[in-house]
N, C-alpha and C positions, 0 to 999 in steps of 0.2 A: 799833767795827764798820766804819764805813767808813775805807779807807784814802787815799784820794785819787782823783786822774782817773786815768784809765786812756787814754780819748780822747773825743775832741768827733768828733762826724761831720756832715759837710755835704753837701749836694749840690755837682755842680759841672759845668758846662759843660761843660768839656774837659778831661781828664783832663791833656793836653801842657803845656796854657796854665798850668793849677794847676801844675803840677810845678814850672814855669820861675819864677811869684812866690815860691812854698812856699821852695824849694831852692834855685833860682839868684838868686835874692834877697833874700828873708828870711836862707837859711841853715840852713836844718830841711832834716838829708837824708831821701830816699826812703828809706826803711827797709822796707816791705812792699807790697806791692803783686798784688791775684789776682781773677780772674773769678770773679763768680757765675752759676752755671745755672740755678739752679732757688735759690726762695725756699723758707724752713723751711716755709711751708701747702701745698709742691707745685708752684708755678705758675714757669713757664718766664721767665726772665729772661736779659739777656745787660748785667751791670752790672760794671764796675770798681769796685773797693775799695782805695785806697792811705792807706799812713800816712806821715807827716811826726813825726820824733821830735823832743822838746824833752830841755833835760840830765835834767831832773826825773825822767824816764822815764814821761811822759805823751806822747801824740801829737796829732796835729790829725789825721783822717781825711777821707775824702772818697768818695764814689758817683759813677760818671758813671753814668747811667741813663738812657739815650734812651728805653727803653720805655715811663718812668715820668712821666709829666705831672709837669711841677713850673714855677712862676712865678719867674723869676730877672727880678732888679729889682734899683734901687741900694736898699741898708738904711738907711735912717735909724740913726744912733748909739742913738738909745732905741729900735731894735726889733728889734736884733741887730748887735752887734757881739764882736769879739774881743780880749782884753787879754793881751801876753804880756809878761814883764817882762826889762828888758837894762840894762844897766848905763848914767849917767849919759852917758857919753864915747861909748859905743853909737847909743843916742839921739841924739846931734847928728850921729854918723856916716851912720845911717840916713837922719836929714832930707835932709843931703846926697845922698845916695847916692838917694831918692827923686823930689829934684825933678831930680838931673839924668839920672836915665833917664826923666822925664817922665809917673812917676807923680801921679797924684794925689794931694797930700802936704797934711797940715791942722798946723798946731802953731808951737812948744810950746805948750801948753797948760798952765798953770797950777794945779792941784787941792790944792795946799795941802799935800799929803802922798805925790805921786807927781807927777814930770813926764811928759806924752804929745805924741805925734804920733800921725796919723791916714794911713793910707793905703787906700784902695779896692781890694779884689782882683780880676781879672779875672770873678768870677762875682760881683759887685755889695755882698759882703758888707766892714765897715768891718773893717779891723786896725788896735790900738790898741799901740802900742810903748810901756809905762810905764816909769818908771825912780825907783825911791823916793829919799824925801828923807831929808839926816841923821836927821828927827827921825820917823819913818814909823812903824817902830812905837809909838812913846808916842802919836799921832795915831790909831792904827788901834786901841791898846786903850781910850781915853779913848772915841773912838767905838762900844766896844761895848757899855759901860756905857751906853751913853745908846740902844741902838738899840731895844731893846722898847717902849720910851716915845716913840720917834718914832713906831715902828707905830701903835699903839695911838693914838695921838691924829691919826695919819692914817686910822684907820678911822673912828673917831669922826669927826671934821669930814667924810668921807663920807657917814654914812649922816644925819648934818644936818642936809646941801643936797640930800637926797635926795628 
């Protein structure tokens, strides 16, 4: 039934600023980009809409929407971040390539079955650069066997100490 992502959409401070991480950094080109006037219930809006393509043929998107109240903050990694995945040699490229334009750069990071860096994007959210290990997927399906039974015994010792 489902087939995949199609896109993630975020808010985003400035439509210029995003574009120049997204694409002149990352490497995801602009691929679409169109004003909204009016919202599907009617209501008068003046919103940017761009996409950033990946090879998969998924996209990152994005809103600038000054009309629209929204809290832009730095994201904590556990309350939204982004994971896109680049090849081993990529990754160490990228780390380079981050601290010396003076981004915000966190890594590598160690996960046992993917390597990461971390960068900060101009509208506060984290980007996760992963890159798997020889042994990833035997890791990632050994892990699925066992994930109902983590749930479940994470719910359980919740409702415990509850």
């Amino acid at each position: 039934m489902l087939k995949g992502l199609h896109h993630n959409a975020y808010r985003c401070r400035d439509a210029e600023e995003t574009r120049r991480f997204y694409e002149d950094f990352l490497g995801l080109p602009l691929t679409n980009a169109f004003v909204i006037r009016e919202t599907k219930s009617g209501r008068p809006t003046r919103t940017l809409h761009t996409f950033y393509a990946m090879d998969d043929g998924s996209a990152l998107a994005f809103f600038e929407a000054p009309d629209r109240p929204f809290e832009f903050k730095e994201q904590h990694d556990f309350d939204l971040h982004i994971a896109l995945e680049v090849s081993q040699d990529d990754l160490h490229r990228m780390l380079a390539k981050g601290r010396a334009a003076g981004i915000e750069t966190r890594g590598v990071a160690d996960h046992g079955f993917i390597d990461s860096i971390y960068f900060r994007d101009p509208n506060g959210y984290v980007i996760e650069l992963t890159a798997k290990r020889p042994d990833h997927d035997a890791q990632v399906e050994a892990a699925a066997r066992q994930a109902h039974g983590v749930l479940r015994d994470w719910q359980a010792a919740k409702t415990a100490s509850a």
